[in-house]
Backbone bond lengths (Angstrom), bond angles and torsions (degrees), N, CA, C in turn:
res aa  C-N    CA-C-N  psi(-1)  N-CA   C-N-CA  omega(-1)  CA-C   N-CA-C  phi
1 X - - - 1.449 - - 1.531 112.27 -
2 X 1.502 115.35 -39.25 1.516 130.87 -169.23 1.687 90.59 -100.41
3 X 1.318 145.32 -9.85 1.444 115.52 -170.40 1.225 133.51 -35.99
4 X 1.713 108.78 -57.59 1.412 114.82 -172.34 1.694 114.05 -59.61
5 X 1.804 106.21 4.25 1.691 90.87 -179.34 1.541 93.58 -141.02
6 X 1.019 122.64 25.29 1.770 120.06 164.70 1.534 94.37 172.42
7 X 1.508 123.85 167.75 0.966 132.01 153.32 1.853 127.16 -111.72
8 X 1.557 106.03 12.16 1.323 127.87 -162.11 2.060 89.03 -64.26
9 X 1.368 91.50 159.04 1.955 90.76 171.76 1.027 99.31 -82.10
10 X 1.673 116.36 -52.07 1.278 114.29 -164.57 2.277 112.56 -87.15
11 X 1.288 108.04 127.51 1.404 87.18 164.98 1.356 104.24 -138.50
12 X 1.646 98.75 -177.58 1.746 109.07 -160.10 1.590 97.57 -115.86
13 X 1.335 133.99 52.46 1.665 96.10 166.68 0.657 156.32 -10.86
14 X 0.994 149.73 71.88 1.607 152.69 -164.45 1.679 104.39 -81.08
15 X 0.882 117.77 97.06 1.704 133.46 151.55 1.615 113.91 -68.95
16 X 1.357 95.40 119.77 1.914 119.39 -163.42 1.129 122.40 -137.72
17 X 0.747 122.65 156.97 1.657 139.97 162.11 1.482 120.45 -144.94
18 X 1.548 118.64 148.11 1.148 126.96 169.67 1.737 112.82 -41.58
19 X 1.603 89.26 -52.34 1.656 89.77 -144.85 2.032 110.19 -93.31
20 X 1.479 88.23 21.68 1.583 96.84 -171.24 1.454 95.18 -84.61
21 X 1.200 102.23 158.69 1.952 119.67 -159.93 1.968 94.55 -121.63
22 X 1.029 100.56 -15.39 1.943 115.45 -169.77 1.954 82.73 -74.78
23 X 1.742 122.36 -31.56 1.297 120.60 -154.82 1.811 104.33 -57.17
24 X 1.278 86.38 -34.72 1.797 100.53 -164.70 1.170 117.41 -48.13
25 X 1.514 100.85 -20.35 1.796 98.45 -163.01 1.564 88.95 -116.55
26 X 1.298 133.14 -54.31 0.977 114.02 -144.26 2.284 95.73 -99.79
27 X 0.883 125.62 -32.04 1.381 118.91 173.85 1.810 123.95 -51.41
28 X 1.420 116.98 -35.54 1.071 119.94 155.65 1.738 130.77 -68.14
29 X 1.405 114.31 -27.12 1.949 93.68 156.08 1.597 116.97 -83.94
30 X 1.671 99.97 3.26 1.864 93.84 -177.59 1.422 97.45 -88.99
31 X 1.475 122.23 -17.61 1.425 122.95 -172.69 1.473 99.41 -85.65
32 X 1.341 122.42 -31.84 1.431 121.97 -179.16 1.368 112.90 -63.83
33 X 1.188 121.28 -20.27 1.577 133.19 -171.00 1.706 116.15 -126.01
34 X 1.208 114.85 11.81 1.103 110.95 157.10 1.216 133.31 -60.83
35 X 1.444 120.06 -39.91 1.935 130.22 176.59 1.218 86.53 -42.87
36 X 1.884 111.18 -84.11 1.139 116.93 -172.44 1.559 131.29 -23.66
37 X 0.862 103.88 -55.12 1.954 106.11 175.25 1.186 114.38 -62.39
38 X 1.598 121.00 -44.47 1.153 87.14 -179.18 2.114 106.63 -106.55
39 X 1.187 96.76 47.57 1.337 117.56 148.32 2.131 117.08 -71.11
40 X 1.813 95.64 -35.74 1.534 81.86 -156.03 1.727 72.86 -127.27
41 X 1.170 114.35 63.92 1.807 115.31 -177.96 1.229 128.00 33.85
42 X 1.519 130.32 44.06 1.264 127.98 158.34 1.729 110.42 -110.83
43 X 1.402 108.20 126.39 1.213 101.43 178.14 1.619 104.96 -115.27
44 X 1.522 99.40 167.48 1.655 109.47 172.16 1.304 118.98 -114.59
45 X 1.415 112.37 113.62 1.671 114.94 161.17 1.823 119.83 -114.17
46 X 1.422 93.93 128.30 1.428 105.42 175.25 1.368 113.72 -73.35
47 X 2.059 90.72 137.22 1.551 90.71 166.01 1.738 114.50 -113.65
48 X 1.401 123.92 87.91 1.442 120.70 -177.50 1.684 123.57 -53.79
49 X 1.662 88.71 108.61 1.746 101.35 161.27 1.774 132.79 -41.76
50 X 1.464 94.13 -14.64 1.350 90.94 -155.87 1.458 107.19 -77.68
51 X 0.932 69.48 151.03 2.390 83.74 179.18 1.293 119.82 -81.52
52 X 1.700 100.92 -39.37 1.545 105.31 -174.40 1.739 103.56 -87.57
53 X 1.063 129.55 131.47 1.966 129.52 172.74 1.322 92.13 -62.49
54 X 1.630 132.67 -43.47 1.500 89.08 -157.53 1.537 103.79 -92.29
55 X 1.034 133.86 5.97 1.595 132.70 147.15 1.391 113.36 -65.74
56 X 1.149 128.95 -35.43 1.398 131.93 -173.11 1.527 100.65 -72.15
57 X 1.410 126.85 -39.74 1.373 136.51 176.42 1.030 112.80 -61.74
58 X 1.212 129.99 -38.07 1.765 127.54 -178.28 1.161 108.88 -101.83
59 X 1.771 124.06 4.84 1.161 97.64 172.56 2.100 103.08 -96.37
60 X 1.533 98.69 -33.03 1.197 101.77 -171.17 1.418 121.08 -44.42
61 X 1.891 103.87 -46.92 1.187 110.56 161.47 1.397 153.40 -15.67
62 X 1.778 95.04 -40.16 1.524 130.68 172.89 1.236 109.23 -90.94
63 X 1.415 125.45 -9.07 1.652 115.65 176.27 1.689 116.29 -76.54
64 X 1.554 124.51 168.60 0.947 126.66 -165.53 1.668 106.20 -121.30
65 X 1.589 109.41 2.47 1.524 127.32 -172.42 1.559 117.50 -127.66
66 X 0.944 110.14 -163.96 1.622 97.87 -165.43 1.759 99.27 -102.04
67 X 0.861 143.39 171.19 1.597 144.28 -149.21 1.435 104.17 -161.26
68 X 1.600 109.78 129.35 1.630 108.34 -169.74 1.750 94.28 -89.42
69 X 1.231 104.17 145.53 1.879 107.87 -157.22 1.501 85.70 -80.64
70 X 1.499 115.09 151.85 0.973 139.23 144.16 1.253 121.67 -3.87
71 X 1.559 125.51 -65.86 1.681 127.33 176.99 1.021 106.63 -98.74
72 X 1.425 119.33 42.23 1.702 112.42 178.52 1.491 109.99 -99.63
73 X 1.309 129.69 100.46 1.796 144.52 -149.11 1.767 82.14 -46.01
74 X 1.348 137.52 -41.08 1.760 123.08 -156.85 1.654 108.65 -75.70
75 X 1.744 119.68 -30.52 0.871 141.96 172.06 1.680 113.92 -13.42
76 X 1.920 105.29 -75.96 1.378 108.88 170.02 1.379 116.55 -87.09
77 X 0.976 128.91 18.21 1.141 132.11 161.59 1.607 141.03 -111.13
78 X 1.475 97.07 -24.58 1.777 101.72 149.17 1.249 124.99 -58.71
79 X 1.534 109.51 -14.27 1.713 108.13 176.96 1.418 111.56 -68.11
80 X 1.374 107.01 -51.58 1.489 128.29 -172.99 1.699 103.30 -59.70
81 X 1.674 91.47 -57.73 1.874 84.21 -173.86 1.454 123.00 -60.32
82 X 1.405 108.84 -12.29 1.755 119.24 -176.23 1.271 112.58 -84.73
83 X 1.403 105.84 -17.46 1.644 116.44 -170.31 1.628 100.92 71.28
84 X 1.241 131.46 32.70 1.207 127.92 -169.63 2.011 118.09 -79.02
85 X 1.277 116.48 112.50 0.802 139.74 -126.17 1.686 108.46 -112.80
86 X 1.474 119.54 -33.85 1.080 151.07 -154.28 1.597 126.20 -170.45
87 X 1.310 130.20 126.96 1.628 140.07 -174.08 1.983 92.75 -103.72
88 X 1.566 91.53 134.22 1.058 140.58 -41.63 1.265 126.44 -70.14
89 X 1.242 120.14 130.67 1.336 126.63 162.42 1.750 127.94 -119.64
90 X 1.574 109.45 126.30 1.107 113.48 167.41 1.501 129.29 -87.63
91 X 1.413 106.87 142.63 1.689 118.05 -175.76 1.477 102.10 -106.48
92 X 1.112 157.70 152.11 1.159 140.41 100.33 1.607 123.88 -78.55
93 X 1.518 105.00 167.62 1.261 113.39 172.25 1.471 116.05 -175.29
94 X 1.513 124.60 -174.12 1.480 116.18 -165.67 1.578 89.90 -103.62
95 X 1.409 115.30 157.30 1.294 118.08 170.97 0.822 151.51 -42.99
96 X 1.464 111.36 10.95 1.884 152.87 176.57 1.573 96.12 -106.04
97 X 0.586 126.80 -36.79 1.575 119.44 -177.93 1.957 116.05 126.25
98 X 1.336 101.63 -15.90 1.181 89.80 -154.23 1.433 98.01 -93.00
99 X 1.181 98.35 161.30 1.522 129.09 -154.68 1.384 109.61 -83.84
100 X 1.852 122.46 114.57 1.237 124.47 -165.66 1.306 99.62 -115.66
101 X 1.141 111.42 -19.05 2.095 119.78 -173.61 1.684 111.37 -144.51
102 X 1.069 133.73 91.24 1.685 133.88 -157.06 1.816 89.80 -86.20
103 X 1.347 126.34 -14.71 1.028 115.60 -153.08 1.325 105.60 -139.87
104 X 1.808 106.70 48.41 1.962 104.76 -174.49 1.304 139.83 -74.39
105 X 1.338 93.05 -11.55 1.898 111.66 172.72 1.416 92.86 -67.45
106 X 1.428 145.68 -55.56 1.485 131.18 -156.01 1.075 99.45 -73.42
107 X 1.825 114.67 -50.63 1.307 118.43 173.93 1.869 107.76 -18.51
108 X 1.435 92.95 -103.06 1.364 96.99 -175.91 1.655 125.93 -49.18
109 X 1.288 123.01 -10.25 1.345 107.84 158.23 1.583 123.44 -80.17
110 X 1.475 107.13 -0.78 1.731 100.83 -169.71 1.980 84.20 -100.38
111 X 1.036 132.24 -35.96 1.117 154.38 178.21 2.096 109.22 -51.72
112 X 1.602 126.23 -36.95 0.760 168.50 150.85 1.595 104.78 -30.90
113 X 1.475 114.70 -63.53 1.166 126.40 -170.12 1.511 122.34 -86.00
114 X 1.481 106.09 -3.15 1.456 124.64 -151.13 1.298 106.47 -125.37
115 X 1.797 114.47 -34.00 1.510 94.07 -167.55 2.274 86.25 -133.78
116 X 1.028 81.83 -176.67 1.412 86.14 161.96 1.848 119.42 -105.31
117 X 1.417 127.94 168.04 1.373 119.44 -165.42 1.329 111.02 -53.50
118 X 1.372 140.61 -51.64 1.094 135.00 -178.94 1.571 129.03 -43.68
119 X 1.450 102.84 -59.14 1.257 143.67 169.22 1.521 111.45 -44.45
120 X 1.319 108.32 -37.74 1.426 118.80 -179.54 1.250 121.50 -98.79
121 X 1.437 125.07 -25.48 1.205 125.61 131.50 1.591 137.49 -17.67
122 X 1.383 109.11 -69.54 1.026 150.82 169.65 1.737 105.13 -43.87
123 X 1.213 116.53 -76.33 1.386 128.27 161.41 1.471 134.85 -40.87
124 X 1.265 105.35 -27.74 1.601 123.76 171.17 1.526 100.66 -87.32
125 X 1.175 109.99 -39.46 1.342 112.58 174.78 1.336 116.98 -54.44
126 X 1.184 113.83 -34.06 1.885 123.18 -169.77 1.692 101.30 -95.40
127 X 1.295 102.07 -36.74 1.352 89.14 167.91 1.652 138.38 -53.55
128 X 1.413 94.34 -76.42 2.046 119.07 150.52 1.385 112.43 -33.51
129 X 1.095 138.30 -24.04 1.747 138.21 158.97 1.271 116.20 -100.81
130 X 1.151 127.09 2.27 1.625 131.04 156.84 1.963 86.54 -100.36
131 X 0.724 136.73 -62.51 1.718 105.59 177.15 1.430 133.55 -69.35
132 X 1.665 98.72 8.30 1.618 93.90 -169.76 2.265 77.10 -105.69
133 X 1.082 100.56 -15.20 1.599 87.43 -177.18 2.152 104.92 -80.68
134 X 1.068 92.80 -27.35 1.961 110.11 176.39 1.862 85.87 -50.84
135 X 1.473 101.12 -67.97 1.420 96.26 -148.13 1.728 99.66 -71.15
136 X 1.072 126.94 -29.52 1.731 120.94 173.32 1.731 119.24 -36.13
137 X 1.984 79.56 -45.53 1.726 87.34 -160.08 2.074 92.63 -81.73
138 X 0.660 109.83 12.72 2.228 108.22 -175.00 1.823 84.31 -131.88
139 X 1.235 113.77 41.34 2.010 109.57 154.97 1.243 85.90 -123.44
């Protein structure tokens, strides 16, 4: 579903917007922990809220992950299919799409307090493959 922008199993959607003020706090420890993740195969691709392209252009610019382009048909429609509700919010899921963590921003902020970056990496990692093994065994 994600090829053309990672080949990781596990990835993190990140649902964004330029003009969200929630970004300040929580996009900079996801940037701090990006190596890490995709140290243990989780990658992050953004999905931009923005309406206007040339906001969407300067913001993508500033990302540190791969970014679903502008005319990419899943773009406005991962919002809808996520039920996405609020910027920012993280999804994970397996490289099929389906949904192993609906709620990865808390995830990793309760996660944050508990381990150090590596460590937490690591831990999300064990988590997200104990639900990607849940969802194998319910196909």
């Amino acid at each position: 579903m994600f090829g053309q922008y990672t080949s990781a199993n596990v990835v993190g959607l990140l649902f964004s917007s330029s003009s969200c003020r929630w970004n300040e706090s929580f996009i900079p420890i996801l940037e701090d922990l990006y190596s890490d993740l995709n140290d243990v195969g989780i990658d992050i691709v953004m999905v931009c809220g923005d309406e206007c392209k040339s906001k969407y252009n300067l913001y993508k610019d500033q990302q540190s992950w791969p970014v679903i382009a502008w005319d990419d048909e899943y773009r406005s429609s991962l919002i809808d299919m996520y039920d996405i509700q609020t910027f920012p919010t993280l999804v994970f899921t397996d490289k099929r799409g389906n949904i192993l963590d609906p709620m990865g921003h808390r995830t990793i902020k309760q996660l944050v307090n508990s381990y150090d970056p590596q460590d937490l990496a690591h831990q999300l990692a064990i988590q997200l493959s104990d639900a990607i093994d849940d969802s194998d065994d319910s196909e």
